[in-house]
PLY file of the C-alpha trace (Angstrom):
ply
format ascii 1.0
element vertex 87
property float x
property float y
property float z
element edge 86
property int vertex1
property int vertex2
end_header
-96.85 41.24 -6.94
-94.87 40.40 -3.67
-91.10 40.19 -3.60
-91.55 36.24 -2.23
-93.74 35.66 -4.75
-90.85 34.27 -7.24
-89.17 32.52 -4.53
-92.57 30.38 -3.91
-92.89 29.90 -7.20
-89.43 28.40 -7.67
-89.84 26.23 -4.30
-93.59 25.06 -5.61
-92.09 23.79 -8.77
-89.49 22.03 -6.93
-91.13 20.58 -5.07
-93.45 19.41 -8.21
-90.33 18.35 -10.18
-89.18 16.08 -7.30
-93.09 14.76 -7.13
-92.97 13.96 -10.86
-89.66 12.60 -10.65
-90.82 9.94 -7.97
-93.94 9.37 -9.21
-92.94 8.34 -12.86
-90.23 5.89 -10.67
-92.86 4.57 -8.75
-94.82 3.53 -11.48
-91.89 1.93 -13.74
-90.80 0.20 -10.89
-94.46 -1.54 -10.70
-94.50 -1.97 -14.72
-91.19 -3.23 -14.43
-92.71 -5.99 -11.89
-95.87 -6.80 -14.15
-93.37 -7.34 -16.64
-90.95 -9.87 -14.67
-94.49 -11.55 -13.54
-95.74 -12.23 -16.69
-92.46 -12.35 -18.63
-93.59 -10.11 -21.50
-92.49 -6.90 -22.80
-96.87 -6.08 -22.62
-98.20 -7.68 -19.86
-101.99 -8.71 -19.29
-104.65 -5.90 -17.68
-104.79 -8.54 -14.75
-101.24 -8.85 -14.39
-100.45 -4.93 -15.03
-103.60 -4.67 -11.94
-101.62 -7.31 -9.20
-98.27 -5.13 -9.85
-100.11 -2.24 -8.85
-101.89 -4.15 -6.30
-98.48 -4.89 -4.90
-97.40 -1.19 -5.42
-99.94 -0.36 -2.42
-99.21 -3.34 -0.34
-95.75 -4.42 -0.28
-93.57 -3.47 2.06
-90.54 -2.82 -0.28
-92.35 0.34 -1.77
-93.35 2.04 1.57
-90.65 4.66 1.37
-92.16 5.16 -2.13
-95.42 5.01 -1.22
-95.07 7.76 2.13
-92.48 10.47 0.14
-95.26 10.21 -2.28
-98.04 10.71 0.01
-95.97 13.79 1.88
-95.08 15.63 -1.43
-98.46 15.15 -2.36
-99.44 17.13 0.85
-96.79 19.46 0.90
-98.15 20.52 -2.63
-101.75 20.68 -1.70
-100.39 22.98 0.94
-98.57 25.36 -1.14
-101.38 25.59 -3.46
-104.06 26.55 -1.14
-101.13 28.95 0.38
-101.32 30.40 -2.79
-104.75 31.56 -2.22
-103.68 33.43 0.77
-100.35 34.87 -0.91
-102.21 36.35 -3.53
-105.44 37.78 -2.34
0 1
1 2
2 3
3 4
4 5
5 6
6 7
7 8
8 9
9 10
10 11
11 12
12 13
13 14
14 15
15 16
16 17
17 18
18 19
19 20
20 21
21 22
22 23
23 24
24 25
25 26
26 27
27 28
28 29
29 30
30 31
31 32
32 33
33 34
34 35
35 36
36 37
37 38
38 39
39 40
40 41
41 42
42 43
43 44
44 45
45 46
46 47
47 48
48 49
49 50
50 51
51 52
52 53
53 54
54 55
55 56
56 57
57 58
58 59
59 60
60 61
61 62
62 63
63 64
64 65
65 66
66 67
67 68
68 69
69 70
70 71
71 72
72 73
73 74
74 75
75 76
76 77
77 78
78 79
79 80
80 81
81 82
82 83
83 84
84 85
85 86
């Protein structure tokens, strides 16, 4: 095994951790607004669907919506540069 191979590991799971992190925001920010929409603690499927709806559209969760979208890539990255790390 490489000498660098710990150190990508370590930056891969960061970089995962800060994904998940963002991603379980994300989406309790949009239950959060299904919520306030239908002022129930369990909202409706059609009401849960526009929060989501709004989730891709709205312009108050772009920064959500593009850190997602680049740690998504980044991670895609690093896992097909683990193909060429270890073979």
């Amino acid at each position: 095994m490489p000498i660098l191979m710990p150190l990508y590991f370590a930056v891969q799971a960061v970089v995962f951790l800060v994904w998940a992190v963002l991603a379980f925001r994300f989406l309790f920010a949009l239950r959060a607004d299904a919520v306030a929409q239908s002022g129930r603690s369990l909202p409706s499927m059609a009401t849960q669907l526009s929060a989501f709806r709004g989730g891709l559209i709205e312009p108050r969760y772009r920064r959500h919506r593009v850190w997602l979208l680049a740690l998504t890539a980044l991670l895609l990255a690093l896992s097909a540069l683990s193909f060429v790390l270890i073979n």
